[in-house]
C-alpha positions as CSV (number, residue, x, y, z in Angstrom):
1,X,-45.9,-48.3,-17.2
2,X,-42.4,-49.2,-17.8
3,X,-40.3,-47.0,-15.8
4,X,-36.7,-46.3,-14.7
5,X,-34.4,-43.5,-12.3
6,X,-32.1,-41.8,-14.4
7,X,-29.9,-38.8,-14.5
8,X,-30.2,-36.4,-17.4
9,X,-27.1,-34.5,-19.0
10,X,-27.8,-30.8,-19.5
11,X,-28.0,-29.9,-23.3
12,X,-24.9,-28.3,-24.2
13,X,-23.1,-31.7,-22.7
14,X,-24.8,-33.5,-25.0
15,X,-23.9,-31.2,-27.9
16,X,-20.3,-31.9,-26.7
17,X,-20.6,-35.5,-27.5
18,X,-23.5,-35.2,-30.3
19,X,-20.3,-34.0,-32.5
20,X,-18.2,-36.8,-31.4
21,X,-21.0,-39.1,-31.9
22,X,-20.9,-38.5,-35.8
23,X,-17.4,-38.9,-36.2
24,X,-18.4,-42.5,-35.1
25,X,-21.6,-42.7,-37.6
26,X,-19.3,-42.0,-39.7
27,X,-16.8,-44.8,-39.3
28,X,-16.7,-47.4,-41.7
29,X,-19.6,-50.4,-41.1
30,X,-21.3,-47.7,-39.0
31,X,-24.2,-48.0,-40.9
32,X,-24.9,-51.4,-40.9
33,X,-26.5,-53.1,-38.0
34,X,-25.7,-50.4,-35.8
35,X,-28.9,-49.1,-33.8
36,X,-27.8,-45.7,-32.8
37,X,-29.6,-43.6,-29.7
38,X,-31.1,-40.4,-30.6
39,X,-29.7,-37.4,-29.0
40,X,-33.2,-37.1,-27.5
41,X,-32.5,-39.9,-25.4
42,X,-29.1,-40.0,-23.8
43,X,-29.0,-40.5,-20.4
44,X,-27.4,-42.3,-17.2
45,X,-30.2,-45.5,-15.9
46,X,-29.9,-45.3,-12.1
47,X,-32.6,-48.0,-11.5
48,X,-34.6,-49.9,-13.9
49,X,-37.5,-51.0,-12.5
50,X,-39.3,-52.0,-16.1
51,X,-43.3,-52.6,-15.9
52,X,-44.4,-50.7,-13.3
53,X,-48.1,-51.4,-11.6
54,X,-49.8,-47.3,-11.4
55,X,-50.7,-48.2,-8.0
56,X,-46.7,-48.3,-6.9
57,X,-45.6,-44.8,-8.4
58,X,-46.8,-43.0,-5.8
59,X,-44.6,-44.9,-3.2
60,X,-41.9,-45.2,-5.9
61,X,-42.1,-41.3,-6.3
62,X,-41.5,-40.7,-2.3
63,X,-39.1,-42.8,-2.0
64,X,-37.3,-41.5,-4.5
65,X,-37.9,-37.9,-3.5
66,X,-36.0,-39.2,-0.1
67,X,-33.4,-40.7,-1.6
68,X,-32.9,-37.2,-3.9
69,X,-33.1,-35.0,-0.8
70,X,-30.4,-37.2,1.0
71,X,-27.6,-36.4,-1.8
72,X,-26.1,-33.3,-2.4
73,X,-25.4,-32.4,-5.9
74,X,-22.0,-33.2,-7.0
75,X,-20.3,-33.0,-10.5
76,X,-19.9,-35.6,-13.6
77,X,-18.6,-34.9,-16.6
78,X,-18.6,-37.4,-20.0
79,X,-15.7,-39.5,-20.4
80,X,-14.3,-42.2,-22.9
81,X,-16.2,-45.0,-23.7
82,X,-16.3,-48.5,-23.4
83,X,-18.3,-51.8,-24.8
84,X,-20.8,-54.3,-23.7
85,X,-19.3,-57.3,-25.7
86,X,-20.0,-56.6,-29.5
87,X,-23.7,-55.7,-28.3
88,X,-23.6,-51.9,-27.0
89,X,-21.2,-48.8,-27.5
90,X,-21.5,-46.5,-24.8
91,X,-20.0,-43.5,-23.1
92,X,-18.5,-42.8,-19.5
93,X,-18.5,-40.9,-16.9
94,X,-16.0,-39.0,-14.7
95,X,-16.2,-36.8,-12.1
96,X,-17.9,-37.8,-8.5
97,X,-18.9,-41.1,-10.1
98,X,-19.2,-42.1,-6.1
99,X,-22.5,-40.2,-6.0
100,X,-23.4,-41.3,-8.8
101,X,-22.7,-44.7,-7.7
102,X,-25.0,-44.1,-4.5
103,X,-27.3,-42.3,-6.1
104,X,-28.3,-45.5,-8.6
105,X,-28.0,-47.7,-5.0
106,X,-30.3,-45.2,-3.3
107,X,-33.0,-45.3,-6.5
108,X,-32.8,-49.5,-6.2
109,X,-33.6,-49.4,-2.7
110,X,-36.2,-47.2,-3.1
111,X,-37.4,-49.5,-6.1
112,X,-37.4,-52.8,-3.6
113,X,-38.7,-51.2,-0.7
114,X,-41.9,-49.8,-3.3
115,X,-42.4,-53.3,-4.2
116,X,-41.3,-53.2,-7.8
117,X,-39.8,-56.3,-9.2
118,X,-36.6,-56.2,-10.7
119,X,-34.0,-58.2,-12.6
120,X,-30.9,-59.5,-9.9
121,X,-28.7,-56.5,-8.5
122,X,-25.5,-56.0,-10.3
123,X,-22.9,-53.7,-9.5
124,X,-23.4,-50.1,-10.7
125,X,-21.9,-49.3,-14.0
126,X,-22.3,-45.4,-15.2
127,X,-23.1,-45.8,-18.7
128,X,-24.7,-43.8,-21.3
129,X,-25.8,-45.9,-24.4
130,X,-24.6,-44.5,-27.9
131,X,-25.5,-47.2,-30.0
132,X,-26.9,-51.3,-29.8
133,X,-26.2,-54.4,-32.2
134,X,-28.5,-57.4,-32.7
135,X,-25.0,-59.1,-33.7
136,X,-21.7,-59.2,-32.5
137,X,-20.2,-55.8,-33.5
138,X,-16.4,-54.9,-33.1
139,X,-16.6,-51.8,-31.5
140,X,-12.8,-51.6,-31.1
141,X,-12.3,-48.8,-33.2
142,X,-15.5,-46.7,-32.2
143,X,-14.0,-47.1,-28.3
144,X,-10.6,-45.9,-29.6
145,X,-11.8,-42.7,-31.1
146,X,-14.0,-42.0,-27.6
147,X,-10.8,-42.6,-25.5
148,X,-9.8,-39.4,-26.2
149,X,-13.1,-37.7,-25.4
150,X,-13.7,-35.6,-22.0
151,X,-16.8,-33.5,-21.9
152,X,-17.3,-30.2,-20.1
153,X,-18.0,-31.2,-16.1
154,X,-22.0,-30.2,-14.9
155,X,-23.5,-29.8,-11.5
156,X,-25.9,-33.3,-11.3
157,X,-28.7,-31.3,-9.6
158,X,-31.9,-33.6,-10.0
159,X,-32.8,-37.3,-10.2
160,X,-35.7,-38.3,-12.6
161,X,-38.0,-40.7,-12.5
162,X,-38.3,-41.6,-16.7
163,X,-41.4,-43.8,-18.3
164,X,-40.0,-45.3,-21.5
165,X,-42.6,-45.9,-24.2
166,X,-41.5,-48.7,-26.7
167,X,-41.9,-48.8,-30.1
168,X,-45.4,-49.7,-31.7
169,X,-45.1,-48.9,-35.5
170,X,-43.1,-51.7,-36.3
171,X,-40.5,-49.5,-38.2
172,X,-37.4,-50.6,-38.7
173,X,-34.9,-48.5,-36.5
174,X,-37.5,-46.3,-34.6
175,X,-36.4,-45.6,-31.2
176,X,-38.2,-45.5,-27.5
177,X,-39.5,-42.3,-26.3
178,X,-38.8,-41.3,-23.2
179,X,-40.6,-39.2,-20.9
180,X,-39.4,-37.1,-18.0
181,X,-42.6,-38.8,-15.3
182,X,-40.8,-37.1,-12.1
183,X,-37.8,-35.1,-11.4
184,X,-36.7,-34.5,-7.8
185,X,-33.9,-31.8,-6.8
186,X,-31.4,-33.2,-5.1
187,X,-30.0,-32.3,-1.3
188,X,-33.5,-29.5,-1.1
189,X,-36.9,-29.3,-1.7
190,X,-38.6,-31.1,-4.8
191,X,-40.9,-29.8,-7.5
192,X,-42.7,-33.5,-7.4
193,X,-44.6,-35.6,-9.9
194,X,-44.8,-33.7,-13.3
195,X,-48.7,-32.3,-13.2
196,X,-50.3,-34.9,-15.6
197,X,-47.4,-37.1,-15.2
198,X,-49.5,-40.1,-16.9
């Protein structure tokens, strides 16, 4: 199963941007070649760990119940934006990014030490995705009109294990679905794997 760590904004965060978000659909071009991420989906990737064998999760889901326990929860909020070349639009993060930071080193660690493969370690870049581009994209003005954006600061409570499913209908412009598979409170006690977490 492919599988990654993430942190989940609460729902009245992501109203906060949803309405920012369509100022930027929007925006002339916005339409064209311009995958945008469902509401549905918006989230902070801690670790990706991709194709995960079933026989790992269990290891996987400890370790990450450690690594949940040894953080306290500490606040983020949504900030700005930024660009991955012309091929991503996404939205930032202020607050105790620090955590957050260890947090994502803490979920990698535990991905290694489980055994799961995973692409080379780079350094730790909060991010949540708004919107992809199979071609180069200027994104200039959509990161303009997010500069000015500062979301409403949350408590970052819980780390989730998420299992992504991809597309299979072969529509144009459907999007993953992804599946809370774990979620782990952090600094305290855990309510474990989801029952029927498969």
């Amino acid at each position: 199963m492919r599988l990654f760590a993430a942190v989940l904004p609460p729902e009245n965060v992501t109203a906060e941007l949803a309405s920012v978000v369509d100022e930027l659909r929007n925006l002339p071009g916005a339409g064209h070649g311009l995958r945008w991420t469902g509401r549905p989906g918006w989230h902070f990737t801690l670790a990706f760990y991709g194709e995960v064998d079933e026989e790992l999760v269990p290891d996987l889901s400890a370790r990450l119940e450690r690594s949940a326990r040894r953080t306290d929860p500490f606040p983020l909020s949504l900030r700005g934006g930024g660009r991955f070349g012309g091929r991503a639009l996404w939205a930032g993060a202020a607050g105790d990014v620090r955590t957050l930071r260890l947090l994502a080193e803490r979920a990698g660690a535990a991905g290694r030490k489980a055994g799961v493969e995973r692409e080379e370690h780079r350094r730790y870049r909060p991010h949540l995705t708004l919107a992809r581009s199979r071609e180069e994209t200027d994104f200039g003005p959509y990161v303009s009109l997010l500069g000015g954006f500062e979301g409403r600061e949350w408590t970052v409570g819980e780390l989730c294990l998420m299992r992504s499913r991809l597309p299979a209908s072969g529509v144009p412009g459907e999007q993953p679905r992804y599946e809370v598979y774990g979620r782990w409170a952090l600094g305290g006690p855990s309510d474990g794997p989801l029952a029927g977490g498969g």
